[in-house]
C-alpha positions in Angstrom: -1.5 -3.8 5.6 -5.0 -5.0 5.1 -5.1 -8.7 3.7 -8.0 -11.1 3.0 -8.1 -14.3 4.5 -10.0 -16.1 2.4 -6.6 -15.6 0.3 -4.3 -17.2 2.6 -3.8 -21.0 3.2 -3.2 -21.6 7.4 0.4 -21.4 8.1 -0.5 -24.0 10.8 -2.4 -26.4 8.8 -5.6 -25.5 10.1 -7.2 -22.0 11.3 -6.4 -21.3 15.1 -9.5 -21.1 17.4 -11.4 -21.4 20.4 -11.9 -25.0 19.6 -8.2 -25.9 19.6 -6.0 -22.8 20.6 -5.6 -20.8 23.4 -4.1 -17.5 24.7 -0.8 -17.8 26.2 -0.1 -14.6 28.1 3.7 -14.0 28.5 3.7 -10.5 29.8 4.7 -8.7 32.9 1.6 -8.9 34.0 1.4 -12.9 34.3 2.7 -13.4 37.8 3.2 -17.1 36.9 6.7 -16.2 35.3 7.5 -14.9 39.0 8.2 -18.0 39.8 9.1 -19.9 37.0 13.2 -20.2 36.6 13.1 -19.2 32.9 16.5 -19.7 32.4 16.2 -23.8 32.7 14.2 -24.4 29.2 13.1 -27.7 30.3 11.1 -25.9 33.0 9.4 -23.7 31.0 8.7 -26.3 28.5 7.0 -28.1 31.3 5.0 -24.8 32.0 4.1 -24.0 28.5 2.5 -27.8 27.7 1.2 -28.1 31.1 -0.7 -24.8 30.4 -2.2 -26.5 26.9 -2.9 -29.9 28.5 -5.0 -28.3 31.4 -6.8 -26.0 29.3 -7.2 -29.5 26.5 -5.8 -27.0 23.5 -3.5 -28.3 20.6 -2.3 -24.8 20.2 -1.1 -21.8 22.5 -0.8 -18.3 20.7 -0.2 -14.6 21.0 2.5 -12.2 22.1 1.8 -9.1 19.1 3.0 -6.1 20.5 3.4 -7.9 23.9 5.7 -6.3 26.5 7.4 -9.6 27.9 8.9 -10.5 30.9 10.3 -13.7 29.3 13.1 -12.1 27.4 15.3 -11.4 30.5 16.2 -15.1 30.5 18.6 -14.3 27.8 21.3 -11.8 27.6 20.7 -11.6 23.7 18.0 -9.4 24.6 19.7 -6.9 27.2 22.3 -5.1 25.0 21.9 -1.8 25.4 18.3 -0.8 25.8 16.3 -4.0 27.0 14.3 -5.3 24.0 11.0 -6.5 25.4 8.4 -5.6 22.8 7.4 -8.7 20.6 6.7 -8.0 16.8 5.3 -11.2 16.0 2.9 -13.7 17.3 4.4 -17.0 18.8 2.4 -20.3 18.3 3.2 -23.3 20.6 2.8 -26.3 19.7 4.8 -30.2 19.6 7.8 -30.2 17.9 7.9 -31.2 14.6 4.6 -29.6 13.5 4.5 -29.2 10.2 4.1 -25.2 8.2 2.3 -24.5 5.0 3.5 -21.5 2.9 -0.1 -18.9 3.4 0.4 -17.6 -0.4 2.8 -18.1 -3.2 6.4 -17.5 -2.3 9.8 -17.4 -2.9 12.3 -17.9 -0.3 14.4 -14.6 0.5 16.9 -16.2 2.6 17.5 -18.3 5.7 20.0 -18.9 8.7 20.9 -20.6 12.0 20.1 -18.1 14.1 22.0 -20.3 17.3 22.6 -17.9 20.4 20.8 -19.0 23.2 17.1 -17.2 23.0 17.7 -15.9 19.1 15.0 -17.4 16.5 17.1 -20.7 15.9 16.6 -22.0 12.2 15.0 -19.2 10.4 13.1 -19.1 7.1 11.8 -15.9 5.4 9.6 -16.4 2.4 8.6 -13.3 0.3 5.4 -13.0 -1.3 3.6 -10.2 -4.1 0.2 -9.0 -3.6 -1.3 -6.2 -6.2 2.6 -5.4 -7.4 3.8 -5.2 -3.6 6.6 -7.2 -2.1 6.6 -8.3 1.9 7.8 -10.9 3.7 7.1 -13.6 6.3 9.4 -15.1 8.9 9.2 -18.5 10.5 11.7 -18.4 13.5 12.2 -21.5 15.7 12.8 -24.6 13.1 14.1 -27.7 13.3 17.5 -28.0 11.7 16.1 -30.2 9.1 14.0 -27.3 7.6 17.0 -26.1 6.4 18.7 -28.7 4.4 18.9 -28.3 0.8 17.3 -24.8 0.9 18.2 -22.3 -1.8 17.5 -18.5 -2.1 15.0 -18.2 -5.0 13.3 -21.2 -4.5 9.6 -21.6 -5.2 7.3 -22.1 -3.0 3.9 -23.2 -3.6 0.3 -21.7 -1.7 -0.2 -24.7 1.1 3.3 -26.4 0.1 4.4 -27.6 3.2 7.8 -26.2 3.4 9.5 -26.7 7.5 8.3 -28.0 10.8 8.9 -26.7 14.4 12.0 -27.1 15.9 12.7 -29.2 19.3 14.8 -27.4 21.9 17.6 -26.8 22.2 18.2 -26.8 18.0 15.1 -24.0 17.8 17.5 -21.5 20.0 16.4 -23.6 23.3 12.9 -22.5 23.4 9.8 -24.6 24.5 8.5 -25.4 20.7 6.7 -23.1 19.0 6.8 -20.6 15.7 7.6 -17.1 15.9 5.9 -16.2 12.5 6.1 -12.3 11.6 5.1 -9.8 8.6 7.6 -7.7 7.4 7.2 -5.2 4.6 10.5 -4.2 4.5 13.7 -6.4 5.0 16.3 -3.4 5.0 18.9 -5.6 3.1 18.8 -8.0 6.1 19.6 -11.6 5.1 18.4 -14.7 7.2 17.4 -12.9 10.2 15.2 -9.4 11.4 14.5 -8.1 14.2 11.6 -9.9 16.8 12.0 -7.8 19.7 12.7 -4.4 20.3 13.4 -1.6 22.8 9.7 0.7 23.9 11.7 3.6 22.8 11.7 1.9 19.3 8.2 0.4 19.2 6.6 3.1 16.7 9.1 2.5 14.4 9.0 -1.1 14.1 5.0 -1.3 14.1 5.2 0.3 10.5 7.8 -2.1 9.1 6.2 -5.2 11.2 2.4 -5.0 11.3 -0.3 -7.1 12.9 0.3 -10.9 11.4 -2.7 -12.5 13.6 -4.6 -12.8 9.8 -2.4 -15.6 8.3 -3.4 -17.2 12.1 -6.5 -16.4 13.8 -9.3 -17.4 12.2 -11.0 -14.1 11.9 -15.5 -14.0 11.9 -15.8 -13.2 8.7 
């Protein structure tokens, strides 16, 4: 799915970039999380903000396609097949940061997504470019994002619309937006998938492509 930027308005408020972001690497192969006890969210908080303070960034991104190590601190993930392969990008930042729609929307749905390690409050906002529908989630919320939503409702291009949750309301994660691109939401309501298995990776990388554009400040 090939989008402009200079179309979108920054879900963050402002571009992400050298100047105030930073890559946050939350793979297997970061042998930090050896010895980080992921399952006390308060640590990892700690880790996470520590991390941006010492490298003097606002921001901390990444994670698209990112085999990660992080999801074992939550049995919502180990089902079955262990879903490890992250189909969004993550943005940390202090709670209550507030989000800007990127382009005219309507919101699809939303939900409470509140087992420990799920998304949290959830918003998903669908948007029409050239007669084609997709979608965008924001996982992670604050409760107050929430209140007196209704499916249908219009939201406007930069229109601030919801603000990072704190933990543990966000589904007890350090603060930070899981923001993904969905083209289609196979009659799912409030919620889609983040995560998956490697045996379902090819699948999902049609339905959820590369979101870093409504993100990243690209060169051009």
């Amino acid at each position: 799915m090939q989008i402009d930027q200079n179309i979108l308005f920054p879900v963050m408020g402002e571009w992400l970039k050298s100047s105030n972001s930073t890559l946050l690497d939350f793979s297997n192969q970061n042998t930090d999380l050896l010895e980080l006890d992921l399952q006390s969210t308060p640590a990892f908080n700690k880790y996470v903000f520590g991390f941006l303070e010492k490298k003097e960034k606002r921001y901390g991104y990444g994670g698209y396609l990112e085999n990660r190590m992080i999801y074992q601190r939550s049995t919502h993930f180990q089902q079955g097949e262990s879903r490890c392969m992250h189909l969004g990008i993550d943005v940390w930042a202090e709670a209550f940061h507030h989000l800007y729609a990127p382009l005219d929307s309507i919101i699809h749905s939303f939900a409470d997504n509140n087992n420990f390690g799920d998304y949290g409050p959830t918003i998903i906002l669908q948007h029409e470019l050239n007669g084609k529908h997709f979608y965008t989630l924001y996982g992670h919320l604050s409760m107050k994002s929430l209140k007196n939503l209704k499916k249908g409702d219009e939201i406007k291009k930069g229109q601030k619309f919801s603000e990072l949750g704190p933990y543990p309301e966000n589904g007890d994660w350090p603060p930070h937006l899981h923001f993904q691109l969905i083209r289609d939401m196979a009659d799912k309501s409030g919620d889609f998938p983040g995560v998956c298995a490697p045996s379902e990776l090819e699948e999902f990388k049609k339905v959820c492509p590369d979101p870093n554009v409504f993100i990243l400040k690209t060169s051009s």
